[in-house]
Every structure is written in structure tokens, then in C-alpha cells.
C-alpha positions as CSV (number, residue, x, y, z in Angstrom):
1,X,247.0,74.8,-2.5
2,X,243.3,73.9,-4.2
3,X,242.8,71.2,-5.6
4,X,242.1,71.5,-9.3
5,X,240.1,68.5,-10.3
6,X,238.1,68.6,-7.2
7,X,234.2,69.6,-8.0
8,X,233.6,70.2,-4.4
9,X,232.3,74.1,-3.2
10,X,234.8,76.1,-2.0
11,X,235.3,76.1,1.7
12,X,235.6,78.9,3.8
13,X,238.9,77.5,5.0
14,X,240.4,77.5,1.4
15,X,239.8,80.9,0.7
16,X,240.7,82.0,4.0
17,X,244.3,80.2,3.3
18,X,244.2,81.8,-0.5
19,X,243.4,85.1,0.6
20,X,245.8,85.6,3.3
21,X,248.9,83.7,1.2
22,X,248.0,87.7,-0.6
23,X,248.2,89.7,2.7
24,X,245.0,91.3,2.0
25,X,244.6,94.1,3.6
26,X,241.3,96.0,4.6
27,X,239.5,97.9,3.8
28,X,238.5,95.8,1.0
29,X,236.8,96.2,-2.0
30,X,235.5,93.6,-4.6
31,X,234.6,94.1,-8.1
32,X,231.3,92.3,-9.1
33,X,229.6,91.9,-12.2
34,X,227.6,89.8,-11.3
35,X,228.3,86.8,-12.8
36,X,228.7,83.4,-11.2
37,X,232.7,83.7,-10.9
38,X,232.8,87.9,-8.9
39,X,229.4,86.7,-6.5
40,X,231.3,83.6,-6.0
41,X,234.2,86.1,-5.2
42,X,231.4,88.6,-3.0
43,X,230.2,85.8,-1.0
44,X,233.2,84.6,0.1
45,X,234.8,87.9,1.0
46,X,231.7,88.2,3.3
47,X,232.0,85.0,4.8
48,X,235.8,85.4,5.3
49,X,235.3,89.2,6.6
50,X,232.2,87.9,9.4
51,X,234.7,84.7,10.2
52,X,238.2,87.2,10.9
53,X,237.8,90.7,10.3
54,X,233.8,91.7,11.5
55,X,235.0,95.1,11.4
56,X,237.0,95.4,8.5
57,X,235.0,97.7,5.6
58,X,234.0,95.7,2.8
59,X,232.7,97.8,-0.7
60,X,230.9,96.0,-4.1
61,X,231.9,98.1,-7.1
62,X,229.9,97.5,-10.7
63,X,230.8,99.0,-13.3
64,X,228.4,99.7,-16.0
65,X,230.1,100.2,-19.5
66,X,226.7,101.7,-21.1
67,X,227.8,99.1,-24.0
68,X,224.4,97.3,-23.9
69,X,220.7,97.9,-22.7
70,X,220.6,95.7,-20.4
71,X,223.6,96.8,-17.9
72,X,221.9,99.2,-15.8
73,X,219.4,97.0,-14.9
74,X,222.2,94.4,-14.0
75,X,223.9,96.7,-11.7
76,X,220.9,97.3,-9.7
77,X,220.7,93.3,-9.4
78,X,224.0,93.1,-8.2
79,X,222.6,95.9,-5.9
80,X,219.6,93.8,-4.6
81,X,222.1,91.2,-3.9
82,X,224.2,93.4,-2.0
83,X,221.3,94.6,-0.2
84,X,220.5,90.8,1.3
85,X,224.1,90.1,2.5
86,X,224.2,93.5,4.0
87,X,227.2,95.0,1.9
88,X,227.6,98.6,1.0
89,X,227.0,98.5,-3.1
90,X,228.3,101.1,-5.3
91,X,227.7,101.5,-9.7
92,X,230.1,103.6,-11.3
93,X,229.1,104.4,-14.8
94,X,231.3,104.8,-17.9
95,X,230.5,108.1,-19.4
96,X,231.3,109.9,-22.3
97,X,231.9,109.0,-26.0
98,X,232.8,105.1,-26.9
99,X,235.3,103.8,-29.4
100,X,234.7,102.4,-32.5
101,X,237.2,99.7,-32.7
102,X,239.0,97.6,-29.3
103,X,236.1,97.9,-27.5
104,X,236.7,95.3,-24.9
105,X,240.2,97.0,-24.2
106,X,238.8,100.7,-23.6
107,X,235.9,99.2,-21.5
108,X,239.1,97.2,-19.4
109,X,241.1,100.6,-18.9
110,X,237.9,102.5,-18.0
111,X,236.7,100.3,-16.0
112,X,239.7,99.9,-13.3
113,X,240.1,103.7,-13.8
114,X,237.1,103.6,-12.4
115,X,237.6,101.6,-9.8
116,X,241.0,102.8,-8.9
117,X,239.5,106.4,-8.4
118,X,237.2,104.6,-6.3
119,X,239.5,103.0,-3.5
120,X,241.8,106.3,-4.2
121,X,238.9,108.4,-2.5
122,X,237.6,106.2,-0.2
123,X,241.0,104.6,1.4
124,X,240.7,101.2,-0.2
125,X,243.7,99.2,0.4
126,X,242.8,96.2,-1.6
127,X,240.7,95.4,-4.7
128,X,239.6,92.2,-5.6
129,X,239.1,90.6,-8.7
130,X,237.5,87.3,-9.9
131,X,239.5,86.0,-12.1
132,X,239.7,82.0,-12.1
133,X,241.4,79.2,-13.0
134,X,240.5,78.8,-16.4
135,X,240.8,82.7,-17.2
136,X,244.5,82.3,-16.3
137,X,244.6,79.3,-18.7
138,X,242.6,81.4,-21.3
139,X,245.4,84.3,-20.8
140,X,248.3,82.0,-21.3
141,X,247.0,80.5,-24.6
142,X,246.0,84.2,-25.8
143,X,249.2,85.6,-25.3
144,X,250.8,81.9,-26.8
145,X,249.0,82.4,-29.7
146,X,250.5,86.6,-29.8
147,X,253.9,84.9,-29.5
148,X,254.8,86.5,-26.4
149,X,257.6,85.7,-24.1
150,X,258.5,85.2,-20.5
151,X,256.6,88.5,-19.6
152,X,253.1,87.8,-21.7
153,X,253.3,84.1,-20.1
154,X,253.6,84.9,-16.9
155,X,249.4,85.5,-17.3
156,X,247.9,87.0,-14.6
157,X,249.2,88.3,-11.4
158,X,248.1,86.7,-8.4
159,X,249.0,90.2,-6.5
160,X,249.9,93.6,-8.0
161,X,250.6,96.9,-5.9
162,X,249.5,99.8,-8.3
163,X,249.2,103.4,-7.0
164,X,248.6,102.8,-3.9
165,X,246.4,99.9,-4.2
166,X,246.9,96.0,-3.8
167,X,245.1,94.4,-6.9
168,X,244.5,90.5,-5.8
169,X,243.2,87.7,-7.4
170,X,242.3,84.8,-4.9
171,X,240.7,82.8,-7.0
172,X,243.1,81.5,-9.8
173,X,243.6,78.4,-7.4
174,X,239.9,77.7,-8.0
175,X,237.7,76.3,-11.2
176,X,234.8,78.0,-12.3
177,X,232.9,74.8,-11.8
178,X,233.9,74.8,-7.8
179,X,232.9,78.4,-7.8
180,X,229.3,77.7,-9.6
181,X,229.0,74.9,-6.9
182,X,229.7,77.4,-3.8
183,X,227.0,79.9,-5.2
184,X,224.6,76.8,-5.3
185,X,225.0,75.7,-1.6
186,X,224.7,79.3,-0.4
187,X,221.2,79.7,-2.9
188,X,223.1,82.4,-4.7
189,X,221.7,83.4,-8.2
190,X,224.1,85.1,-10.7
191,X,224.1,86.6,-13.8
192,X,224.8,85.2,-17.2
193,X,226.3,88.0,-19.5
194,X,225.6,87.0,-23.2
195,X,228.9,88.8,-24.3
196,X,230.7,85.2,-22.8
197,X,228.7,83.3,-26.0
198,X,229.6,86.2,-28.5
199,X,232.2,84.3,-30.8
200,X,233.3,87.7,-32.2
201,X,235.7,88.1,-28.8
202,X,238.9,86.2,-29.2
203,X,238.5,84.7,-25.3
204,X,235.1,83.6,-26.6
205,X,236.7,81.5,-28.9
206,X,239.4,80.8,-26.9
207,X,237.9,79.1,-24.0
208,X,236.0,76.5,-26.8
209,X,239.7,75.9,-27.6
210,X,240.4,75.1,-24.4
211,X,237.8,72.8,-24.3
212,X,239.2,70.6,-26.9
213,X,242.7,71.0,-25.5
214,X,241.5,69.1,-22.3
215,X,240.7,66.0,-24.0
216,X,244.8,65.5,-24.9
217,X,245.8,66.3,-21.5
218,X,246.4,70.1,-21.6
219,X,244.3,70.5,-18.7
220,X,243.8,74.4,-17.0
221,X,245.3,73.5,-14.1
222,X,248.6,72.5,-16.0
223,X,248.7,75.8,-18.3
224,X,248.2,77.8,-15.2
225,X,251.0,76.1,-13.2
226,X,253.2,77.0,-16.2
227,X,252.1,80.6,-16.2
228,X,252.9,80.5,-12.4
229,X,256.4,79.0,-13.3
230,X,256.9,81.6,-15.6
231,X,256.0,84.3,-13.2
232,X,259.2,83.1,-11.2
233,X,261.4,83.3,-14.3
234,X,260.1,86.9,-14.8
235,X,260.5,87.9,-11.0
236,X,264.3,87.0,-11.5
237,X,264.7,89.2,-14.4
238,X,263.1,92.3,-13.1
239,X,265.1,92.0,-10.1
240,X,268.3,92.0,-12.5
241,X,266.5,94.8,-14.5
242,X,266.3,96.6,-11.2
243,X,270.3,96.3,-10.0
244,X,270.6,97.4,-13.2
245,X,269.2,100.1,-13.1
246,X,270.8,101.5,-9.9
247,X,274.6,101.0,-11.7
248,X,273.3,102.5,-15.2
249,X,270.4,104.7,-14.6
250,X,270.3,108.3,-12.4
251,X,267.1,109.5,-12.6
252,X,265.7,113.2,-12.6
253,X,262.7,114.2,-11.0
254,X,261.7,116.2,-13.4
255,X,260.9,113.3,-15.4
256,X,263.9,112.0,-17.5
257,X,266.7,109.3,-16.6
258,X,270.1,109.9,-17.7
259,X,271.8,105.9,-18.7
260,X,275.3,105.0,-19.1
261,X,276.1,102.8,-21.5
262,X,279.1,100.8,-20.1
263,X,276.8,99.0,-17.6
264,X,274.1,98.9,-19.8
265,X,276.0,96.6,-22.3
266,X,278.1,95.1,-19.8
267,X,274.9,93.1,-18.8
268,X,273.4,90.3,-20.6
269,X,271.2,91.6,-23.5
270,X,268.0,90.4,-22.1
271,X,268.3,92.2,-18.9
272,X,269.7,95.3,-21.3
273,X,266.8,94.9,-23.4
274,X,264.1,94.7,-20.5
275,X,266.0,97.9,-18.9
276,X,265.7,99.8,-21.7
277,X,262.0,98.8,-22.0
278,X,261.4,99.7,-18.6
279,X,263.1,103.3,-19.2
280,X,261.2,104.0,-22.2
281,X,257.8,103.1,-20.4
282,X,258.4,105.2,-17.4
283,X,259.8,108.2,-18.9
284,X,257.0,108.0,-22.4
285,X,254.1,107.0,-20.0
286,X,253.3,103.9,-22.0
287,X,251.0,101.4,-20.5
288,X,253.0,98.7,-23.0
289,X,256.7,98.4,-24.0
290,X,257.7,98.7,-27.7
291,X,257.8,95.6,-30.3
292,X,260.5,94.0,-30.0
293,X,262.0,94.9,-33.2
294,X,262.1,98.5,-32.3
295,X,263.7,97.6,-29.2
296,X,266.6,95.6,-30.8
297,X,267.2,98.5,-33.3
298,X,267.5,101.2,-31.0
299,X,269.7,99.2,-28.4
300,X,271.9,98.5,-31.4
301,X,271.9,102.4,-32.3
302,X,273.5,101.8,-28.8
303,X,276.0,99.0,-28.9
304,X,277.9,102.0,-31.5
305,X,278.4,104.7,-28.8
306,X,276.6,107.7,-31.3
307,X,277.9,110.9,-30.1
308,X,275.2,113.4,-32.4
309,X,271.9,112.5,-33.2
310,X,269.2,111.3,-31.5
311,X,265.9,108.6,-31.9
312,X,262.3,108.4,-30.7
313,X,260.9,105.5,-29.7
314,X,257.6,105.0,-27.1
315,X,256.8,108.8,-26.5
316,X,260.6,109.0,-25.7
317,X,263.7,111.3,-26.9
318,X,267.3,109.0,-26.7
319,X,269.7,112.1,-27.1
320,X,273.6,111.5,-26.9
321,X,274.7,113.9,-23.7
322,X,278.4,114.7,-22.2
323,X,279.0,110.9,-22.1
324,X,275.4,109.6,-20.7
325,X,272.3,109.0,-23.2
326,X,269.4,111.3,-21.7
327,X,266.1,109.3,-22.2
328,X,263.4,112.5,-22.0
329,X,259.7,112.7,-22.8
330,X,259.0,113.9,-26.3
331,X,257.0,116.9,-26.0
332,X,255.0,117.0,-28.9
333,X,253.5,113.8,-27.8
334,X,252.7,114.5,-23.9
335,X,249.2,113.5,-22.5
336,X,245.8,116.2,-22.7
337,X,245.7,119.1,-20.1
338,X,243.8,117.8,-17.1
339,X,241.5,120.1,-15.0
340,X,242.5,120.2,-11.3
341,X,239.9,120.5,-8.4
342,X,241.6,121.4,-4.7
343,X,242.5,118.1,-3.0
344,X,241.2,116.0,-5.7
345,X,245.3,114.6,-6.5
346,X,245.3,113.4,-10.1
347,X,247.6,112.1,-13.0
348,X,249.1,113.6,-15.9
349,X,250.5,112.0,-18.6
350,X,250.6,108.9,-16.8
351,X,253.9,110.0,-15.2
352,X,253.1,113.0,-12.8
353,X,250.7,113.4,-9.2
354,X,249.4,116.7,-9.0
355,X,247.7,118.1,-6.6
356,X,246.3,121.9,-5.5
357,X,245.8,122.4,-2.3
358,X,244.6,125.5,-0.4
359,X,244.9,127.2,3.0
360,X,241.7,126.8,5.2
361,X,240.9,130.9,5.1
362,X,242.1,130.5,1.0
363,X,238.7,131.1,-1.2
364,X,240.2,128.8,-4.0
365,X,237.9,130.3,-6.7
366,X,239.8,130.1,-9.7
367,X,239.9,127.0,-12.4
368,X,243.2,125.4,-13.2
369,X,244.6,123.4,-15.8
370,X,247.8,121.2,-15.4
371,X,249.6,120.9,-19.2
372,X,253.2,120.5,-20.4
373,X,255.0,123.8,-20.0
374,X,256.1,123.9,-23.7
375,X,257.6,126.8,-25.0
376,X,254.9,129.4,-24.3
377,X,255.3,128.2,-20.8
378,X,258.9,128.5,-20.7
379,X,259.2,131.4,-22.5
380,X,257.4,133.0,-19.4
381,X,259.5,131.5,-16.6
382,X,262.8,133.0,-18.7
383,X,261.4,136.4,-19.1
384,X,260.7,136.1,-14.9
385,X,264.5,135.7,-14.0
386,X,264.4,131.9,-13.6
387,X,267.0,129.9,-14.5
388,X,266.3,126.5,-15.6
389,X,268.9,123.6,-14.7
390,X,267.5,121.0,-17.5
391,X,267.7,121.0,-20.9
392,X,265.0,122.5,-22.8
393,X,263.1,119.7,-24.2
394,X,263.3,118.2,-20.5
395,X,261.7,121.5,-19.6
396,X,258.8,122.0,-22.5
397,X,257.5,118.1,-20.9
398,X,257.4,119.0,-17.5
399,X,253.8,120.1,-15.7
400,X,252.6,123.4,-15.1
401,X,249.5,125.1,-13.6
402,X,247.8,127.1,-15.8
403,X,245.1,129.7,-15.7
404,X,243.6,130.2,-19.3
405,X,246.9,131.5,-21.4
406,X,249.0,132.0,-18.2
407,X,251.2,129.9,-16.7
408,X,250.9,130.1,-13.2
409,X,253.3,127.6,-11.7
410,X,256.0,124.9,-13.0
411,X,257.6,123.7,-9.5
412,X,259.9,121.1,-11.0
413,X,261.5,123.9,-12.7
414,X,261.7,126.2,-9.3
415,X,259.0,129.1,-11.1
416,X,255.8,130.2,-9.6
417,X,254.0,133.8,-10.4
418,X,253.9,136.1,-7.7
419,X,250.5,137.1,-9.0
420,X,248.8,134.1,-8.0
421,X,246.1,133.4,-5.7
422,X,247.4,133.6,-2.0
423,X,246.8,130.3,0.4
424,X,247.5,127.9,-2.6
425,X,249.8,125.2,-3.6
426,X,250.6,123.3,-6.2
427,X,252.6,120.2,-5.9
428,X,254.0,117.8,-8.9
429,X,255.7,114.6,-8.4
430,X,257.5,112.2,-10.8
431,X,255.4,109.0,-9.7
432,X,255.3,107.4,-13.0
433,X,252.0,104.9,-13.6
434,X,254.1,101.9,-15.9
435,X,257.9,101.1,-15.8
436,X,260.2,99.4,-12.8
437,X,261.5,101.9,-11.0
438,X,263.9,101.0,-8.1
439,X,262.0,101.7,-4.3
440,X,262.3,105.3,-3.3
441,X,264.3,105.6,0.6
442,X,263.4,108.3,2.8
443,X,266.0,110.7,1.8
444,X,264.5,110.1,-1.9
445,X,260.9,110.9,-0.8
446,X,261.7,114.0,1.0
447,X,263.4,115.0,-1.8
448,X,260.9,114.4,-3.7
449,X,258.1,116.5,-1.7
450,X,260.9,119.1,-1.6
451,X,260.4,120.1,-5.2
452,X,256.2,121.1,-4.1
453,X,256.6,125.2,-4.7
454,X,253.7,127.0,-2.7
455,X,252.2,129.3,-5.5
């Protein structure tokens, strides 16, 4: 454990003992902006990799936002810096049109898109981020002052597994001051981004807060070993969330979850509450759960056992179903089409991997699309003879592969045109990006890869 008031640098020891308390596993990646707190992070990483793993593969990813002039020419310093320790650099740029309004959110989603396609493509096992002790302090108080609970408290993951890819954060044991000192006994120069003076962003404002909370004892360190307490008290209720789910939930791969009601009220409300959350994230492809208030109204729509009718919540259909309450994807609100490129796998809506593939002596000229099949779609697959086991709203959500006005495949609903390109395939999987969703077993993932339907 680091010490928290210490001032000292940060040994190579400590991060050694910090990084492998993770189980980091190469090969590595580490985002750096360039500031004081990722070269801090960089350096490090290098040291630990020459020290323990000299042939582990070890990538520095910038992103550049394009929000202000000077970030290209920041990127190429954190190249120049790269160049001297001898670590393979890469900028990945943030194209395309900008919001208006939540800027700092977008430029957060874009920016680990980006570096999620990243180690996607290049078999990155681990990303790391830079995130210290006192931004896990600023978190807490953020989401203290958003009124959020156990979950929002909980602050920053030390460790997340997301798609394939370990997210770590080795540094939350560690003050920015001790990370300033270790760049200062290597001879390290950083950046200093002007945005962190800008009081117009809330953590702005929130770390001179933080300041002033110091001087009566509410130190980062202590705010930080609350978030850390919370985190246990929110492991223990996603594990009940998830023995939950395996009594009251059967889910579908073609992207829906069918609940039963007795266990869902026969548990305590917070664990029923936090199911139902979880449902309506995984099946609406919401990043976010719904406020609370929504929540507690439609689990009271429950608690009364309606047998007609139905509500939408999070993306989500909750229709009453031969005793079960299906919990589908509302069609009119699926996510855009997405263009497919052969073995390039992608997302869509946030709840489905696709991926074309061809044979090697396929040509695979032709441009697809992957959208919802919608009633176009499955107006096709009728007129073909195929018989579709799920309801009809089920259906209209799921993918299909589309060539212009065509549909040219839909394999969770067993249809593929025989008119299609020979030597290609199309594959779908319901791998949804937010939710708890109990582990898959081996029967379960051959099951799964089952439902891929050569075109």
C-alpha cells in the first residue's frame, strides 16, 4: 500500500507491487497526454517493463480531440518523448463534427473509443490510465455533490475488463505531488494543459474545493479509502444482482431477456431494483441506468402483476408474456446502420458483434450495411419461407446485413438470401457493451457461435 502523505518519488518497487496487485497483462498499452500525471504513468511502465518483462510490447496512445490549436503540436511532443525512451508512439485523432454542449463527455467517449479500437486491432491486453489519487477524491466529491449512491461512490475502478480489454489504473495509490517528484528525478518534462485552470469545468472547480476541504481534515487519501470501501459494498450487490439473475432472468440470444417476477420480488428491493437496471441497460444498450424515479415506478407497475399493457423505459419494451415479462429492445429507438468492412468485427447498437468474413478465393467486392431488420426486413424473410420463433418486435431489433434496399442476411432469425455473394459470412452475436450479465460456460459460447449463418 503507498503511502499517502509521503512526498517522496515513486519507486520502481511500489509500482511494481501496484501494478501486479492488477495482474497486468502484456502487451501493454498506456494512454499519455502528456501531462505530468500519464508521463509519470509512461515512465514507470518503461522502467517496470525493462526491470520484468524486457520483451513484453509496450504502445503510447494520444489522443488528439482537435478541441484546441495547440493539441497537435502536443501529440508530436509526447512523440519526441517517446522517441528518447525508445517506445513505439501512436496519435489517434478525433474526427468528424463536434458537439455543441457536454463537450468534455463526448471528447471522454471518443477518446476510449479510440483507444479501445486501438488495442482491439493490435492485441492489446491492457490499457493504462493515469488517474491519481486526488482524481479519485475529485470523482467521489463530484458524484457526492450528484447525490449518487453506493454505485456513483464507488469512484473509479482500480481494474475493469471491457470487451476484451483490462482497463487499469495503478496509480490511485499515488499523489500527484509524488508523481511530479518521480518525473523530476528521471529529468522528465511534461505538459501543462490550460483546460486544468479553466473554471468553467466542474473538476476545475472541484479540485480548489478540495483544497479547502484539506485544511478540516478531509484529506484525498481519506475520500479515496471511502470510495474503495464503497467499491466493496457494490461488489456484494452485483454479485446478488447476478444470482439473481440466474433464478429470474433467461436470456435470448437474439437480444431480449424474459424475467419472472416471483424471484424478482422475492429479493430485497435494492437487489430487485439494481436487476432491473442491469436488464434495461443490457437489452436498451444504455451506457447509464435510468433515474431512479423511473426505476421505482416501473418496478411498482411490477409489484401489481399487469397482465395487458406494456411500458418503455431506457430504449426498452416491458411487455406482459404467458406469465414472464419480456424485456425487448424498442425498435424505433435502435442504434445508426454501421458499415461493415471484411474482418474488421464491429458493434451495433451497443449490444451486438458483427463481423463479415470471407473465404480466401472469395472476391468480397460488395459494401454492406448492418441495421435493425424492421419490418421491411422482416417482411422479406416471411415472403422466403422462414419462420421466425420470436415475437415480432423482438424480430424488427435484431441485426441484419444489408446491401442497399436488400436484406441480405438476419442469422439470429435463421434467414440468409441464396442470392448472395458466395465465400461470405456473416456472424452476429448478443455481446452486449453495458449491463451484468452472468459469465457465459462453454456450452453457452458454442451456442452462441452456433447462431453465425454463412450467407
Amino acid at each position: 500500500m503507498a503511502d499517502p502523505i509521503s512526498t517522496a518519488p515513486v519507486s520502481d518497487q511500489e509500482y511494481a507491487n501496484a501494478l501486479a496487485a492488477l495482474t497486468a497483462e502484456p502487451p501493454l498499452a498506456v494512454a499519455v497526454s502528456g501531462g505530468a500525471d500519464s508521463m509519470a504513468l509512461l515512465h514507470l511502465t518503461h522502467r517496470w517493463r525493462q526491470a520484468q518483462a524486457p520483451q513484453a510490447r509496450l504502445w503510447a496512445l494520444t489522443v488528439d480531440h482537435g478541441l484546441r490549436e495547440a493539441a497537435r503540436a502536443e501529440a508530436q511532443q509526447v512523440s519526441a518523448f517517446c522517441r528518447t525512451l525508445g517506445i513505439d508512439h501512436r496519435i489517434l485523432s478525433w474526427t468528424g463534427e463536434k458537439p455543441k454542449s457536454d463537450i468534455q463527455a463526448a471528447a471522454r467517449r471518443a477518446r476510449y473509443a479510440l483507444m479501445h479500437e486501438f488495442c482491439t486491432r493490435h492485441g492489446v491486453r491492457s490499457l493504462l490510465l493515469g488517474h491519481q489519487l486526488e482524481d479519485q477524491a475529485e470523482t467521489f466529491l463530484l458524484r457526492l455533490g450528484r447525490g449518487s449512491g453506493v454505485d456513483g461512490l464507488s469512484a473509479m475502478a482500480p481494474a475493469m475488463d471491457w470487451m476484451g480489454v483490462r482497463y487499469l489504473r495503478p496509480l490511485l495509490g499515488f499523489s500527484g505531488q509524488r508523481l511530479r517528484a518521480t518525473l523530476d528525478a528521471a529529468g522528465q518534462k511534461w505538459i501543462e494543459d490550460p483546460s486544468n485552470q479553466d473554471p468553467r469545468f466542474m473538476r476545475v472547480r472541484m479540485r480548489a474545493a478540495l483544497a479547502e476541504f484539506q485544511a478540516a481534515g478531509i484529506t484525498p487519501a481519506r475520500l479515496a479509502a471511502t470510495a474503495q470501501r464503497m467499491r466493496r459494498v457494490r461488489a456484494a450487490l452485483e454479485r446478488s444482482v447476478l444470482d439473481l439473475m440466474a433464478s429470474a432472468v433467461q436470456w435470448d440470444q437474439a437480444g431480449y431477456a424474459r424475467l419472472t417476477l416471483e424471484a424478482l420480488f422475492d429479493a430485497p428491493e435494492e437487489i430487485g431494483l439494481r436487476t432491473l437496471a442491469q436488464l434495461l441497460m443490457a437489452v436498451g444498450g444504455q451506457e447509464y441506468p435510468p433515474r431512479m424515479q423511473r426505476l421505482e415506478r416501473l418496478f411498482e407497475w411490477l409489484r401489481r402483476r399487469p397482465v395487458m399493457g406494456g411500458r418503455t423505459l431506457a430504449g426498452c419494451r416491458i411487455l406482459p408474456r404467458r406469465g414472464v415479462m419480456l424485456i425487448v429492445r424498442e425498435p424505433v429507438a435502435v442504434g445508426a446502420e454501421v458499415t461493415l468492412l471484411p474482418g474488421q468485427p464491429s458493434f451495433w447498437d451497443n449490444r451486438f458483434r458483427v463481423c463479415l468474413s470471407y473465404a480466401e478465393d472469395a472476391t468480397g467486392a460488395e459494401i454492406y450495411k448492418v441495421q435493425h431488420v424492421g419490418a421491411a426486413g422482416l417482411s422479406q424473410i416471411r415472403k422466403s419461407g422462414v419462420k421466425c420463433r420470436n415475437p415480432a418486435i423482438v424480430c424488427h431489433a435484431t441485426p441484419g446485413l444489408w446491401r442497399g434496399a436488400k436484406l441480405i442476411a438476419a442469422p439470429l432469425l435463421g434467414y440468409s438470401d441464396p442470392g448472395c455473394e458466395a465465400g461470405a459470412r456473416f456472424e452476429a452475436r448478443f455481446s452486449p457493451r453495458y449491463g451484468l450479465l452472468p459469465v457465459a460456460d462453454s456450452d453457452q459460447e458454442k451456442r452462441a457461435e452456433s447462431l453465425a449463418l454463412p450467407l
